[in-house]
MMTF fields as JSON, N, C-alpha, C and O atoms, coordinates in Angstrom:
{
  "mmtfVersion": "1.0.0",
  "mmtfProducer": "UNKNOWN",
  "numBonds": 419,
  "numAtoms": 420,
  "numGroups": 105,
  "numChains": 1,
  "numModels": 1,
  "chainsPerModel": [1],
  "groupsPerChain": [105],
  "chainIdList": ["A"],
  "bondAtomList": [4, 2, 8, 6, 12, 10, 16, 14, 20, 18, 24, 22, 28, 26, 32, 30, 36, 34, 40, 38, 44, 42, 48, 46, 52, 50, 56, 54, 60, 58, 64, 62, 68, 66, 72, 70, 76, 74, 80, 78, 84, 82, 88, 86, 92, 90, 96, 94, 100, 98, 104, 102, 108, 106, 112, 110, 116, 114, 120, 118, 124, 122, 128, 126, 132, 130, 136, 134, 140, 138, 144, 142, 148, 146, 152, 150, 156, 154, 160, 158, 164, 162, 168, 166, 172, 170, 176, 174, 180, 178, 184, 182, 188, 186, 192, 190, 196, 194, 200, 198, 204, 202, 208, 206, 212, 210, 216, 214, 220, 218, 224, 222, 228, 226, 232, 230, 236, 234, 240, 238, 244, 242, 248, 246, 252, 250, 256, 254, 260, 258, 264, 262, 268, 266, 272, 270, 276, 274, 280, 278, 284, 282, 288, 286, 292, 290, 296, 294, 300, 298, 304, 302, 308, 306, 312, 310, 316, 314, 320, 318, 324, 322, 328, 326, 332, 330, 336, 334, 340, 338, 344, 342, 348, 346, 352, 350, 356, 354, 360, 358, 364, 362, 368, 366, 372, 370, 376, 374, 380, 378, 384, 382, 388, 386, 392, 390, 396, 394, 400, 398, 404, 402, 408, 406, 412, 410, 416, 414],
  "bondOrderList": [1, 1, 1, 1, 1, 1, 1, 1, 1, 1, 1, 1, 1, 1, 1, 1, 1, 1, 1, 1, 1, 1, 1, 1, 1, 1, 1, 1, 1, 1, 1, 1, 1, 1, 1, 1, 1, 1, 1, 1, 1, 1, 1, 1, 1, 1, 1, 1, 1, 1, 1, 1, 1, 1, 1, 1, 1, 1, 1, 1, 1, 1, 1, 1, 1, 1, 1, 1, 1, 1, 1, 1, 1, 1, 1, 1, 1, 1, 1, 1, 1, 1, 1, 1, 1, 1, 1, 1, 1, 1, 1, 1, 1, 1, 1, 1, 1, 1, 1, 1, 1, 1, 1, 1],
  "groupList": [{"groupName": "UNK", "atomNameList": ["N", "CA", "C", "O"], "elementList": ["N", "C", "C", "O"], "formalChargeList": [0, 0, 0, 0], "bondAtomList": [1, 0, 2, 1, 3, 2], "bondOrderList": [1, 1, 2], "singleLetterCode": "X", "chemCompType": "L-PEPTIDE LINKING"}],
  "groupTypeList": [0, 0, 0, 0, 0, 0, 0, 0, 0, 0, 0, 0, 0, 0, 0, 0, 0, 0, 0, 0, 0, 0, 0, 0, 0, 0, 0, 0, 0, 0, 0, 0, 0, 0, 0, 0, 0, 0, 0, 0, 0, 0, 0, 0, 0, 0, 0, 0, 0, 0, 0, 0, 0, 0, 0, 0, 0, 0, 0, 0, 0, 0, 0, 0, 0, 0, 0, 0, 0, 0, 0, 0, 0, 0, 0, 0, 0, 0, 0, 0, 0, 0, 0, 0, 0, 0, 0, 0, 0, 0, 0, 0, 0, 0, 0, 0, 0, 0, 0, 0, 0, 0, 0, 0, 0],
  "groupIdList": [1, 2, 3, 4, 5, 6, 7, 8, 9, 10, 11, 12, 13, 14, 15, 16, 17, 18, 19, 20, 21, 22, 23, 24, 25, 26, 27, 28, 29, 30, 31, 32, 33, 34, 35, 36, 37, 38, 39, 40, 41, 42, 43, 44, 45, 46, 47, 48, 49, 50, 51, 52, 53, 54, 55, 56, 57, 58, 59, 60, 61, 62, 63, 64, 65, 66, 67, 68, 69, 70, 71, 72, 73, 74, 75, 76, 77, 78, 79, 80, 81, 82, 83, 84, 85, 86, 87, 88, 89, 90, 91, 92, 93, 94, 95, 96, 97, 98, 99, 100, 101, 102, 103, 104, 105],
  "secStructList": [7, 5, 7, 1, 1, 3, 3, 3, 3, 3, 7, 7, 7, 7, 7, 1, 1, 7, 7, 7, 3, 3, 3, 3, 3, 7, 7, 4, 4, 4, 7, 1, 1, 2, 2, 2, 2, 2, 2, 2, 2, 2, 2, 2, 2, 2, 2, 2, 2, 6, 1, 6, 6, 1, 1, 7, 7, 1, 1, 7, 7, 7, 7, 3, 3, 3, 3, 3, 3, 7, 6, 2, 2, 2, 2, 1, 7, 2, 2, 2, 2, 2, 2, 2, 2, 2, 2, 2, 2, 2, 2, 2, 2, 2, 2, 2, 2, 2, 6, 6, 6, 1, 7, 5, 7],
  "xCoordList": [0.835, 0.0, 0.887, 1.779, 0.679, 1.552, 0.741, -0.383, 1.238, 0.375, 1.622, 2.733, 1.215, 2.304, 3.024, 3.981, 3.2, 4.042, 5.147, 6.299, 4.311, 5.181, 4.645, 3.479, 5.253, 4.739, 4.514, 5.454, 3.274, 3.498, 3.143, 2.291, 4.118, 4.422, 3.861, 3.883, 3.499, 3.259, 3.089, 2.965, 3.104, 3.28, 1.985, 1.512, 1.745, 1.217, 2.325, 2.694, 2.675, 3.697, 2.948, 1.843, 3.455, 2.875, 3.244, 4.429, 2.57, 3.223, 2.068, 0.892, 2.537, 1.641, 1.043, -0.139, 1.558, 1.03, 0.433, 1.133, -0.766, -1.013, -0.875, -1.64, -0.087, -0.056, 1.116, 2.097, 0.37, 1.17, 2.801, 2.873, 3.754, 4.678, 4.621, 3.981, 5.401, 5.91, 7.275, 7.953, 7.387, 9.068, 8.964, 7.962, 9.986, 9.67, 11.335, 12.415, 11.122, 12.239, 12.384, 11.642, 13.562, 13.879, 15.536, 16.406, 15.278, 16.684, 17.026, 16.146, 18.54, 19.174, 18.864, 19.324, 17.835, 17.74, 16.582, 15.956, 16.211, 14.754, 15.437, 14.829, 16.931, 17.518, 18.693, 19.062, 19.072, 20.232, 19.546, 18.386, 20.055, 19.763, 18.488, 17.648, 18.535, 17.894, 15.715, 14.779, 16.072, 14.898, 14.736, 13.848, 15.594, 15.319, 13.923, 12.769, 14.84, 14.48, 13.172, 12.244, 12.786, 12.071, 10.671, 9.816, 10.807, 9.596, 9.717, 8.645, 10.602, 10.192, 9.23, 8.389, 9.676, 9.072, 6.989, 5.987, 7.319, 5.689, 5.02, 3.803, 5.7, 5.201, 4.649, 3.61, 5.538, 5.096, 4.43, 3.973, 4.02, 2.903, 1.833, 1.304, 1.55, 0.945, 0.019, -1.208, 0.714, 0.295, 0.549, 1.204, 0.617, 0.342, -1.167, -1.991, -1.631, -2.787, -3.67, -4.742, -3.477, -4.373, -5.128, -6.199, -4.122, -4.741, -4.047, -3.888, -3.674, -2.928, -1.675, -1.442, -0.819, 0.444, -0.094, 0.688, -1.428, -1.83, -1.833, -1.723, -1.973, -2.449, -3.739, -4.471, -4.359, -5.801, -6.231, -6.476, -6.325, -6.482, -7.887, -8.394, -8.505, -10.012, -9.868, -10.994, -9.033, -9.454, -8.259, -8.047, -7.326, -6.089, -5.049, -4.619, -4.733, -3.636, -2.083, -2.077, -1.208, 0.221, 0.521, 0.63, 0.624, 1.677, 2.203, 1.99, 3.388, 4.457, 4.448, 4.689, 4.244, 4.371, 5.612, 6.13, 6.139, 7.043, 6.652, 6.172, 6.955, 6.663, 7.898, 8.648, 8.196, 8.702, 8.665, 7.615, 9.695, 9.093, 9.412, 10.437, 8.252, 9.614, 9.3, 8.89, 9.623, 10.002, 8.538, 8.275, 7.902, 6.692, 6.223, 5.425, 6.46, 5.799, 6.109, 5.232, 7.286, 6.817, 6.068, 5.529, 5.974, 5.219, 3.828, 3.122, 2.971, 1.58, 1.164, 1.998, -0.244, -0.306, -0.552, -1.23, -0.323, -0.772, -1.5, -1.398, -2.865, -4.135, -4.584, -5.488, -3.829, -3.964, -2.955, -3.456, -1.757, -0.709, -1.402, -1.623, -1.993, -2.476, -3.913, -4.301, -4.497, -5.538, -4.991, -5.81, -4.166, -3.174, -2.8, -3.043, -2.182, -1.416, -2.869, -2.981, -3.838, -5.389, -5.625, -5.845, -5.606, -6.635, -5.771, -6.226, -4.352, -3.146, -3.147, -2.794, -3.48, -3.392, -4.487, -4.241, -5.526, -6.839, -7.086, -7.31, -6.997, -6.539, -5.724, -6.048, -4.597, -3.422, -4.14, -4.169, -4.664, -5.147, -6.552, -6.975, -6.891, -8.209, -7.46, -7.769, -6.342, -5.836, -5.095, -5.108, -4.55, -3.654, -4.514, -4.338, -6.018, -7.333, -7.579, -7.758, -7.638, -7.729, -6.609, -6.791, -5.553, -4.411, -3.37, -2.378, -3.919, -2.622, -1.394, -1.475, 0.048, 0.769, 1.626, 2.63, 1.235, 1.879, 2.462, 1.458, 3.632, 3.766, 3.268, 3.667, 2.708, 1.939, 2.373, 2.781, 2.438, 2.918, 1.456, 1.487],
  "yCoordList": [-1.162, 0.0, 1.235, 1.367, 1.993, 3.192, 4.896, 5.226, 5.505, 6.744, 7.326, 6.799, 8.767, 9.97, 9.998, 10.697, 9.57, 8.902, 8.099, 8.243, 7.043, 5.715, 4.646, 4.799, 3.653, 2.251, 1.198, 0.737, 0.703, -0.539, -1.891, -2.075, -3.001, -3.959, -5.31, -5.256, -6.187, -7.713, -8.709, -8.854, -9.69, -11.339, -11.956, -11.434, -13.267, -13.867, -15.036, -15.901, -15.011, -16.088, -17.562, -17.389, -18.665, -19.852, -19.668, -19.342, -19.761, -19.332, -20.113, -20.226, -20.637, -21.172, -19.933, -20.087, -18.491, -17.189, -16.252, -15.55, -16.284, -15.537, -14.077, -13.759, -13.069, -11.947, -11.452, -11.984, -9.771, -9.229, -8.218, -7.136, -8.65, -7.711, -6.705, -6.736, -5.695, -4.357, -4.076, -4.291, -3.61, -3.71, -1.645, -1.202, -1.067, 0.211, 0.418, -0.061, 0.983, 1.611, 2.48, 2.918, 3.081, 4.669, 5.471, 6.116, 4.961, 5.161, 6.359, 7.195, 6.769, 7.661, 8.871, 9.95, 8.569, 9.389, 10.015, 10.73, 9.938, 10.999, 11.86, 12.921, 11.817, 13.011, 12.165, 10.998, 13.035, 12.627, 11.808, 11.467, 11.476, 10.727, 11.237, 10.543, 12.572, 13.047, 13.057, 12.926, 13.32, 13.457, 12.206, 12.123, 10.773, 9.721, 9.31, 8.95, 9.62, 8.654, 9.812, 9.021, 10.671, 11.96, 10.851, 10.381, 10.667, 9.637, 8.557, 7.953, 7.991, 6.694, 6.531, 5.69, 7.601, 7.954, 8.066, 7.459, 9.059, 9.12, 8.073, 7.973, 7.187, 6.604, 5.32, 4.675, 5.187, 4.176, 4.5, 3.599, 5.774, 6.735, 5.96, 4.959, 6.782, 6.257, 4.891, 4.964, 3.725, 2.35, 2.137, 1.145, 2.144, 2.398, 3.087, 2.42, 4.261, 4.785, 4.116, 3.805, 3.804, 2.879, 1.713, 1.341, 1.052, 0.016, -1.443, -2.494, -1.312, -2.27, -2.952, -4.06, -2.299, -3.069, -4.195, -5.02, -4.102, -5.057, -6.317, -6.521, -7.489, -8.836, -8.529, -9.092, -7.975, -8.028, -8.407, -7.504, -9.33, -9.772, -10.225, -10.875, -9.943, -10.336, -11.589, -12.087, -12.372, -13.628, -14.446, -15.31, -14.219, -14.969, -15.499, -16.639, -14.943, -15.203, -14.264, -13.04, -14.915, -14.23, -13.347, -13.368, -12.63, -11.316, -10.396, -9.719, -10.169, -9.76, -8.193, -8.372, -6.966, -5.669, -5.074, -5.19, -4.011, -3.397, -2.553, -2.752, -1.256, 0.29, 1.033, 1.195, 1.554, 2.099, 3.636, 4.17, 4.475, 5.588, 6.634, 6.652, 7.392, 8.743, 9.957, 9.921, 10.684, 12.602, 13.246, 14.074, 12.772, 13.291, 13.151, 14.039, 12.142, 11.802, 12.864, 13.46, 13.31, 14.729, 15.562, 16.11, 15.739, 17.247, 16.625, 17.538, 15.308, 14.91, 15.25, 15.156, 15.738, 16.09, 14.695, 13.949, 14.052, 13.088, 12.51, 11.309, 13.314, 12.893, 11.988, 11.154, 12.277, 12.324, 10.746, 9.632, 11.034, 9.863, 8.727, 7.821, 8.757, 7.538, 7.053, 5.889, 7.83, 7.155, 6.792, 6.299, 6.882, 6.96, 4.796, 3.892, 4.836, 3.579, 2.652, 1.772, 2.971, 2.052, 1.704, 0.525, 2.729, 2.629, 1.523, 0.685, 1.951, 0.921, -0.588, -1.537, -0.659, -1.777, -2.605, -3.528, -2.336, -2.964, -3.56, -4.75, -2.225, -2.963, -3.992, -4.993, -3.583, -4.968, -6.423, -7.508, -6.231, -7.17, -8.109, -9.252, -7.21, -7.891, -8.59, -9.714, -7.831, -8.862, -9.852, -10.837, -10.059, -11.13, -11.958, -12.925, -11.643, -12.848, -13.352, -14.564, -12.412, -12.886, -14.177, -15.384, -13.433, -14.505, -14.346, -13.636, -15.621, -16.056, -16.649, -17.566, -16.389, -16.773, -15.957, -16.507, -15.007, -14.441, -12.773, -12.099, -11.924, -10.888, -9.348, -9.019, -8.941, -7.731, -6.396, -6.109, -5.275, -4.033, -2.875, -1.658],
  "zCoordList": [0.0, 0.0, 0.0, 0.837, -0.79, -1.28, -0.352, -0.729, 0.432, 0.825, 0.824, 0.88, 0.735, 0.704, 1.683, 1.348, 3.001, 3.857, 4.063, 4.474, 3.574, 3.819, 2.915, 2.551, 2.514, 1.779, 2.639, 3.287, 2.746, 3.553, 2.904, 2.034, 3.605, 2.827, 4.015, 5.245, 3.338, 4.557, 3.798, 2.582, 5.094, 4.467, 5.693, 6.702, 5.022, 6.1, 6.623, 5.83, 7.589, 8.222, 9.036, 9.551, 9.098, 9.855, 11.058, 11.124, 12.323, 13.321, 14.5, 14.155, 15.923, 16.716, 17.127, 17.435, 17.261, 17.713, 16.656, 15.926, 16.626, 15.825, 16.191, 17.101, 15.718, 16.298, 15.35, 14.83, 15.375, 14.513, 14.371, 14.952, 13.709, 14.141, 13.205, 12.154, 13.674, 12.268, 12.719, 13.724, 11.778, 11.556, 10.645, 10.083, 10.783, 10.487, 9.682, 10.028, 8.948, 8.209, 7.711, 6.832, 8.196, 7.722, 7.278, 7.863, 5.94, 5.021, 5.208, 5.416, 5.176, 4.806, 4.406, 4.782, 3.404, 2.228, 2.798, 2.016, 3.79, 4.378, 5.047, 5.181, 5.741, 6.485, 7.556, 7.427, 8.494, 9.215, 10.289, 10.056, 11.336, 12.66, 13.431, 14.002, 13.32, 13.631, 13.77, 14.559, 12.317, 11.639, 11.124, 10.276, 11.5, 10.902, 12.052, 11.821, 13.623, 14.746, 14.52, 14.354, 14.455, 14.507, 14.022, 14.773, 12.588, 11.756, 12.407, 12.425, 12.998, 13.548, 14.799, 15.117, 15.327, 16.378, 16.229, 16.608, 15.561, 15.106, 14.421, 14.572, 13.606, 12.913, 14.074, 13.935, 15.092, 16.332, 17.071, 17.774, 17.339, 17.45, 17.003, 17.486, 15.714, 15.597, 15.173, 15.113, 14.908, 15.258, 16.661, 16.342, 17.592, 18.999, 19.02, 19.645, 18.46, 19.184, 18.363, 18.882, 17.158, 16.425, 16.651, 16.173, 17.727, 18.341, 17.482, 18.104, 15.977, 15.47, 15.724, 15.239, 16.504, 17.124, 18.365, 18.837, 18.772, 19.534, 19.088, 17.879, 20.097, 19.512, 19.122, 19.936, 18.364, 17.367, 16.03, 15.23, 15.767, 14.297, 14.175, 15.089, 13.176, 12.935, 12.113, 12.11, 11.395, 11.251, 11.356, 10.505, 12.482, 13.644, 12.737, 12.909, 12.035, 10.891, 11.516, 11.642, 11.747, 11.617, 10.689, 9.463, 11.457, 10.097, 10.421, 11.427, 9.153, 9.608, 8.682, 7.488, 9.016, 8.127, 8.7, 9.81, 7.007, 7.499, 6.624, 5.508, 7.37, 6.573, 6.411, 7.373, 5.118, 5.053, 5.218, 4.861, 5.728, 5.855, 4.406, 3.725, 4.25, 3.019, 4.325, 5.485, 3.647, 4.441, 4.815, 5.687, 4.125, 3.945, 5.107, 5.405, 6.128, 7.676, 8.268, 8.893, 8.225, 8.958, 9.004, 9.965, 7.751, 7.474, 7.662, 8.091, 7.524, 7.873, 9.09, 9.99, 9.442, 10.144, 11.151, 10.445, 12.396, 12.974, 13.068, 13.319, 12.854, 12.684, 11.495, 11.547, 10.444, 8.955, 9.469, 9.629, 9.606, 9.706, 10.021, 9.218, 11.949, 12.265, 11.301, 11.405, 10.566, 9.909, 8.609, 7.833, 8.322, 6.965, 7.03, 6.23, 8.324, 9.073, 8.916, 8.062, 9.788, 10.084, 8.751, 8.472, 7.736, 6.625, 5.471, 4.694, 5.763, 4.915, 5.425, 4.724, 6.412, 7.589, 7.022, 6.245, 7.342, 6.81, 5.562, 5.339, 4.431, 3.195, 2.672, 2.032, 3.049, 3.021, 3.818, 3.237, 5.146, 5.222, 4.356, 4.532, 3.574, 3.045, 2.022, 1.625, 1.54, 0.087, 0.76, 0.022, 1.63, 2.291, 2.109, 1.369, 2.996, 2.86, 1.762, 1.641, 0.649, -0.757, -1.165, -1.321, -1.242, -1.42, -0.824, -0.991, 0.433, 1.367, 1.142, 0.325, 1.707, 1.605, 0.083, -0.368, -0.392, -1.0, -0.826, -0.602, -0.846, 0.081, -0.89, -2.007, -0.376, -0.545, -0.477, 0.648, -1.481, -1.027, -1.744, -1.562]
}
């Protein structure tokens, strides 16, 4: 799933736990140390207030997302961000349902 933010990417994994991880990434090329940890920060923000970094899955499948970040997370406003994350989240999950076991961006 592609938003002016960030790209987010997932798999469905076999696992005795169903529960979801994220994994966050933030290249170089968005800025120094600074302004890297700056987006990471928010971006855990917001999947934290979202409620999706929880064990919550609506049909108990493992999976594993990782978002990438661009520059643009800064300048979003938070509000916009965390519904940005929910709304990417969801989608990706409906196509996973569609077709499992293959990885998704």
């Amino acid at each position: 799933m592609h938003e002016p933010a960030f790209t987010l990417q997932a798999i469905i994994r076999t696992s005795d736990h169903p529960i979801r991880r994220f994994g966050l990434t933030v290249t170089k090329k968005t800025g120094n140390s600074v302004v890297r940890n700056r987006i990471r920060r928010r971006l855990r923000e917001a999947l934290r207030l979202s409620g999706l970094a929880r064990d919550e899955l609506a049909d108990g499948a493992a999976r594993d997302y990782v978002i990438v970040a661009r520059r643009e997370a800064l300048a979003r406003l938070f509000a916009n961000l965390k519904d940005d994350v929910a709304r990417s989240v969801k989608r990706i999950d409906k196509r996973l349902a569609a077709r499992p076991g293959t990885p998704t961006s």
